[in-house]
Each structure stands twice: as C-alpha cells, then as structure tokens.
C-alpha positions in Angstrom: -2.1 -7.8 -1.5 1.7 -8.7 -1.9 2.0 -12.2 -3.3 4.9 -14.4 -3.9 7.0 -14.7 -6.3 5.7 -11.7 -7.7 5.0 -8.9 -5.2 2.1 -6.2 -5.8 -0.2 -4.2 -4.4 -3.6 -4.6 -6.3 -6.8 -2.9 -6.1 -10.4 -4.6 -6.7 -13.4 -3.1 -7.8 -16.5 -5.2 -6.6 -19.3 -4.1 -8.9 -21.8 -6.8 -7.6 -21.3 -9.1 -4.5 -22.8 -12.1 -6.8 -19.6 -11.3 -9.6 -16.5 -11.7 -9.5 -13.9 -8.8 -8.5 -12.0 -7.1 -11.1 -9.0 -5.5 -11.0 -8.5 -1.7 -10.6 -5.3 -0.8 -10.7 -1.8 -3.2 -9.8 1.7 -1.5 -8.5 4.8 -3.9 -7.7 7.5 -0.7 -7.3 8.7 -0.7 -3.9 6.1 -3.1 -2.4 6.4 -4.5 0.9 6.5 -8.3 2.1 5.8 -8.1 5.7 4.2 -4.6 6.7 0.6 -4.2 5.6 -0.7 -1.0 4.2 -2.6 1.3 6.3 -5.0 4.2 4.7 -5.3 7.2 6.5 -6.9 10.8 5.5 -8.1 9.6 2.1 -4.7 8.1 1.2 -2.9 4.6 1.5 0.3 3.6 2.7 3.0 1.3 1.9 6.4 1.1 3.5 8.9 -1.4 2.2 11.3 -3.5 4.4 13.9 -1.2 2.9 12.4 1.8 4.3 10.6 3.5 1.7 7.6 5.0 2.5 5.1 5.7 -0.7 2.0 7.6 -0.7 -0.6 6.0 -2.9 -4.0 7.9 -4.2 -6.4 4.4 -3.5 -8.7 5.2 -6.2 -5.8 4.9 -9.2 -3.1 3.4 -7.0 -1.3 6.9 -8.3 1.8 7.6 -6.2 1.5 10.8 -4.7 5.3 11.0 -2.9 7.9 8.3 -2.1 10.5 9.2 1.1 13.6 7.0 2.0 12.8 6.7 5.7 16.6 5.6 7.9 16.4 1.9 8.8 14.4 -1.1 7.9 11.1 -1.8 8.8 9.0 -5.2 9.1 6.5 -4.0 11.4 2.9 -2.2 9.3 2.8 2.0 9.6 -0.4 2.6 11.4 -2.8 5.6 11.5 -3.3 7.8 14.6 -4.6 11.4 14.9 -4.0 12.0 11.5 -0.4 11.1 11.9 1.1 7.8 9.9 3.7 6.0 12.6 6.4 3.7 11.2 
C-alpha cells in the first residue's frame, strides 16, 4: 500500500479476523505512486513511475530481480497468460 509522505509497500498477516493485522514485511525502494501491484505465478509486481520493474517473493517481500524498463509508466502491470504487461 504506497502511502504519502512516506511510500511503501507493506505486507499484513491476518492471524484472526477479530485482531488486528500485523505487519509482515515493509519495502519503500523503488515503490510506485500510481500503478498498483499485480501478483502473478506465485510472485508480485511493482513497477515505479520511473520504469523499474521489481520482482517481489510476497511471502518475505524478498526481491527476486529489478529491470530498468525504457519510459515511464503510471498505468498498473497486469497479469495475462502468464505474461506481466506494462
């Protein structure tokens, strides 16, 4: 969930639907504004207005790659046929 000032993308663990969420894991390198995150064959998704594309492992919030994609980008990536569009 990006949030302002401070942009992140953060993880909750909901242990019981009558507690309170904890959190699981927080990023804020490379984290986008405007495009949402999209998860697709076990992984999730973040591309940055900037163009960076990073692959994130959604159980630790791990990165598994980053790529430099040409251009900017404000619309989300989304998941088709096992492909990821930007």
């Amino acid at each position: 969930t990006p949030g302002w000032p401070t942009p992140a993308v953060r993880a909750w663990t909901l242990s019981n639907p009558a507690a309170a969420p904890t959190l699981a894991w927080e990023r804020a390198k490379n984290v986008p504004m405007m495009p949402s995150l999209v998860a697709a064959n076990g992984l999730l998704f973040a591309l940055s207005e900037k163009g960076i594309l990073t692959c994130l492992d959604p159980a630790t919030g791990d990165v598994k790659w980053e790529e430099r994609l040409s251009g900017n980008f404000s619309a989300s990536p989304i998941a088709a046929g096992g492909k990821v569009y930007a």
